[in-house]
N, C-alpha and C positions, 0 to 999 in steps of 0.2 A: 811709648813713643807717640809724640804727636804731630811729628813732621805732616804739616797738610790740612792739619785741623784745627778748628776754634780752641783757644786753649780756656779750660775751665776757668771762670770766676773772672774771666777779663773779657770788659766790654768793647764791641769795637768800636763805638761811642760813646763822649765824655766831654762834657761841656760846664764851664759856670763863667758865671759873670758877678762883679759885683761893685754895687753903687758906695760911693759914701757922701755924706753933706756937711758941711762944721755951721749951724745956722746961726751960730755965736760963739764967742771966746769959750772955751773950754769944752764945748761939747757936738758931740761926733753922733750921729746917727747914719745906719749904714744898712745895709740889705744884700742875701748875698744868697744867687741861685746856682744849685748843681742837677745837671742832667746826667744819668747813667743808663747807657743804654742796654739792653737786653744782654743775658749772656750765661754761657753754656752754667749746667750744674758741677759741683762738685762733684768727681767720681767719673765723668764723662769725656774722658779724654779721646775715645774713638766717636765722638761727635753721633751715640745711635741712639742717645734717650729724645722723645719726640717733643720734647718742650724745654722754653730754655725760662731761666730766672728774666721778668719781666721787668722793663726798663722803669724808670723811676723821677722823677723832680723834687727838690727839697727845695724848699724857703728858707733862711733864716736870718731873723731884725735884730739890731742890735742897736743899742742907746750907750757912748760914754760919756763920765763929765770926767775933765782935770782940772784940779787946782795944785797947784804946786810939782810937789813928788808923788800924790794922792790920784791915783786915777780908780772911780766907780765903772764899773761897767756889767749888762744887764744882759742877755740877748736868750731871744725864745728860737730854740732849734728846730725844726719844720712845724712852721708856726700852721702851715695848712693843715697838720694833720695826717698829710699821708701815709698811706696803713703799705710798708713794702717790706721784705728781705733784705738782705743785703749778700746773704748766705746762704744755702741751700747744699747739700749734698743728697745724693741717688743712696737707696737705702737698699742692699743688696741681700736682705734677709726678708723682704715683702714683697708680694705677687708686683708685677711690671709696673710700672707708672707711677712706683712709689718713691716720695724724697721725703727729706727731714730741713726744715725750714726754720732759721731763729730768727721771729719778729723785731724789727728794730721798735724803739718808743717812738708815739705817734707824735708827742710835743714834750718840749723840755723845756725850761726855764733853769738858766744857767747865769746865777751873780756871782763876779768878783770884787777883789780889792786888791788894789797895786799898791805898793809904798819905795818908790826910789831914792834910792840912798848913792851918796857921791856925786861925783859933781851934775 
C-alpha cells in the first residue's frame, strides 16, 4: 500500500525542452534536454529508506540530412556525460543503507538510415 506516499521510481519532477534548426534544405540539427527530478528507490514504497535516487539532466544533439526517401541521421545521447542511475532498488539482504544501482552509459553515439518507400 502506498496510499500517502511517494510512489517508487516516479519523480515528482519532469521536464524537457527541445530545439530544432533546418539551416538548409535537407538538414535538421536539433538539441534536446530532459530533467528528472529525484525520486524514491525501488523497494520503498513505505517512504523510510533515508535517500532517494538523485535527480538528473541529459543533453542530447542530433544532425539529419534528407534527400529524397533517404534520411541520415546521427545524434550523441547525453553528450555531457552525466554519470546517473535511472534505477535503483533497496537491497534487503545488506546491513541498512544498502541499494543496487544500474549505471546508465555516460555518452552514446547513435547513427541511422531511413529509406521511404511509397508515396
Amino acid at each position: 500500500d502506498v496510499a500517502g506516499n511517494e510512489i517508487p521510481l516516479v519523480p515528482r519532477h519532469k521536464a524537457g525542452l527541445s530545439i530544432a534548426w533546418r539551416p538548409a534544405a535537407g538538414w535538421r540539427l536539433g538539441a534536446d534536454v530532459n530533467y528528472i527530478g529525484a525520486q524514491r528507490f525501488d523497494g520503498d514504497q513505505a517512504n523510510t529508506f533515508d535517500r532517494k535516487m538523485r535527480s538528473y539532466s541529459l543533453l542530447d544533439l542530433n544532425v539529419a540530412w534528407t534527400h529524397g526517401p533517404v534520411t541520415l541521421r546521427a545524434t550523441v545521447l547525453n553528450a555531457t556525460g552525466e554519470k546517473y542511475f535511472s534505477y535503483a532498488v533497496l537491497d534487503p539482504f545488506t546491513p541498512a543503507n544498502a541499494f543496487n544501482a544500474y549505471p546508465a552509459a555516460e555518452r552514446a553515439l547513435l547513427v541511422t538510415a531511413e529509406l521511404r518507400f511509397g508515396r
